[in-house]
N, C-alpha and C positions, 0 to 999 in steps of 0.2 A: 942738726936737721930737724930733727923732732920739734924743736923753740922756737923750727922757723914757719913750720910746715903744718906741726902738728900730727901727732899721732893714729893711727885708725882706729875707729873708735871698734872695742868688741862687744861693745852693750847690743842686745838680743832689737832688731828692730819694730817697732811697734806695728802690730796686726786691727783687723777692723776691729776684732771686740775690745780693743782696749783704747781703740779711736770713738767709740763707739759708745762705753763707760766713760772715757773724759767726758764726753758731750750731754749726757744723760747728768755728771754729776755739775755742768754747769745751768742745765736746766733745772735741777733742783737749784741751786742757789738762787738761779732768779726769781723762780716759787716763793724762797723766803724772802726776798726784798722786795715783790706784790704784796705778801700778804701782809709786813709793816706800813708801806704806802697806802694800803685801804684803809687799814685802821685809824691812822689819823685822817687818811681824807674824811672818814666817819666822826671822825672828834670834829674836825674843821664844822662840818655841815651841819652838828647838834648845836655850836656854838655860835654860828652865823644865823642859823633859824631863831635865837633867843638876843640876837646882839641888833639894835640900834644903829640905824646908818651912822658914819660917821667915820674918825682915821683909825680907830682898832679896827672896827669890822673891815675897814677896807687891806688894813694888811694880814688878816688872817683870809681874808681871799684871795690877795695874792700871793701866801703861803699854798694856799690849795692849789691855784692853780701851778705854781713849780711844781706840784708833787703829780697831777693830773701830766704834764710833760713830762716827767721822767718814769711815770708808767705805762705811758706809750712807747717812749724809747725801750726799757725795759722786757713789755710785748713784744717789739719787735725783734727783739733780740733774741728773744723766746722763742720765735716762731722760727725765725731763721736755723739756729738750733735744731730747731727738733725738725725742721728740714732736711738737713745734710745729715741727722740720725739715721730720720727713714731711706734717704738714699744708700746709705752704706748697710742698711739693714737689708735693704733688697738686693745690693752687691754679693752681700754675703749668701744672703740665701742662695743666688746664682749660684753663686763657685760652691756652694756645699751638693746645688744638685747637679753640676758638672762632675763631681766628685765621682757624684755618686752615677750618676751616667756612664764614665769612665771605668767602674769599676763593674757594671755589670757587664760593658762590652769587653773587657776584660775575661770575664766570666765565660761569657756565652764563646771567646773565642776557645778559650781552653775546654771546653766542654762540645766544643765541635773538633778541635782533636782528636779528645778521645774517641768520640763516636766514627771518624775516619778509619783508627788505628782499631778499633775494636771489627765494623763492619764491612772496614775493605779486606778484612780478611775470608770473609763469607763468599765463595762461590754459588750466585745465585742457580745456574745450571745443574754442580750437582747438588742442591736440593731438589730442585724439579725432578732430576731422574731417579728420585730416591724417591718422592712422591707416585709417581709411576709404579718402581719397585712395591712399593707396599701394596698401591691398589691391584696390582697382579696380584699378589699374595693374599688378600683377600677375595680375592675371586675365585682363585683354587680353593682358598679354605672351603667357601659358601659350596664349591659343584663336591667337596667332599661329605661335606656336612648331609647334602643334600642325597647323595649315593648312600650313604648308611643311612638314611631315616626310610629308603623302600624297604615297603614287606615283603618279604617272599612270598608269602602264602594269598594273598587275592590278586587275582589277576587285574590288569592293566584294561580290559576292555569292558570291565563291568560298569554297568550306567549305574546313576543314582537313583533311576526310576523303578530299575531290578533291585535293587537292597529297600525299597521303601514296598515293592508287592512282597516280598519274602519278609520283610516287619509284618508286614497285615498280616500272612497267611500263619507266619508262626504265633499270632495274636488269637486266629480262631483254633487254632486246633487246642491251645492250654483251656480255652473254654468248651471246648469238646470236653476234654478230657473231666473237667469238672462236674458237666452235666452226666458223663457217664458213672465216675465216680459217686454222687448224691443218688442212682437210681439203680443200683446194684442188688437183685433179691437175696435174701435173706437165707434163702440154702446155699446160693455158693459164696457167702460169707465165711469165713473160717472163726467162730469163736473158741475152738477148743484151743487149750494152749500145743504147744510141738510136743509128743509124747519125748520122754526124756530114759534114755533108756539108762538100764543098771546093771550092773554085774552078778545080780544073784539068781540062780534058778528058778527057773517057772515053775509053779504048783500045776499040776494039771489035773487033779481033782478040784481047785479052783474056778483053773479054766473049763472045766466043762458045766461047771455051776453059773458061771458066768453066760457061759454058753449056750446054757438051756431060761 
């Protein structure tokens, strides 16, 4: 069956880049069979410039001109080539950004999974009523904070215009007090220092020397 039919082949099947390097390296070869064809058509034309009409110069012109036809064939083939390069070049690029499209829908599916399985778990309600809860509790805290910072001691009905006349007034009387201080006579001054008393008996033959 095999002799008849032939075997399946297991060789790996050719991809664009190696479709793609075939092509590339037949355009190089034809690169090198242009640039032999110039060179002589360049000999041809140094030697026809210096040669004399006649039957050499006439077949080294029509030497040139075969080679001038097979570098246009040549060209052509060139072109063709690099043709169907750049077509597969652009195929490829396709399928590599399909690729790559592919994999970030891929991506972004599994990554909206998780976010499902993470945030369907969240009961948006009770957060809200937790939000509530707290703002309650900051608002007790604030009416206690606020209860311990009264004073006992001034009253609630004092104006600010009364604590600003009792500034003044307690403002003249220290300068009262300093003018009375600067104008004080000189006999109810006290210079003597505080007699200091002592434990030892009085002389009083002293004291009446003192006395007298």
């Amino acid at each position: 069956m095999n002799r008849l039919f032939g075997s399946k082949s297991t060789a790996p099947k050719p991809t664009l880049n190696d479709a793609i390097g075939n092509i590339d390296e037949r355009v190089s070869s034809l690169d090198i069979k242009l640039s032999k064809i110039n060179a002589e058509l360049s000999t041809y034309q140094q030697k026809l410039s210096k040669m004399k009409n006649g039957p050499g110069k006439n077949s080294i012109k029509q030497r040139a001109l075969n080679l001038l036809k097979q570098r246009k064939q040549i060209e052509a083939q060139k072109q063709q080539l690099e043709s169907q390069s750049w077509n597969m070049t652009q195929a490829q690029m396709t399928t590599e950004n399909l690729k790559n499209t592919m994999v970030t829908v891929d991506a972004m599916k599994q990554t909206s999974k998780q976010l499902k399985k993470t945030y369907g778990k969240i009961d948006v309600d009770k957060i809200l009523d937790m939000q509530d809860e707290m703002l309650d509790l900051i608002e007790k805290s604030n009416e206690v904070q606020d209860a311990l910072a009264q004073s006992y001691d001034v009253p609630d009905d004092i104006s600010e215009s009364e604590l600003d006349a009792e500034l003044e007034a307690l403002g003249d009387e220290i300068d009262f007090e300093e003018e009375i201080g600067g104008t004080v006579p000189g006999y109810l001054q006290e210079d003597n220092e505080i007699p200091q008393f002592i434990d030892e008996p009085v002389d009083k033959e002293k004291e009446k020397e003192a006395a007298t």
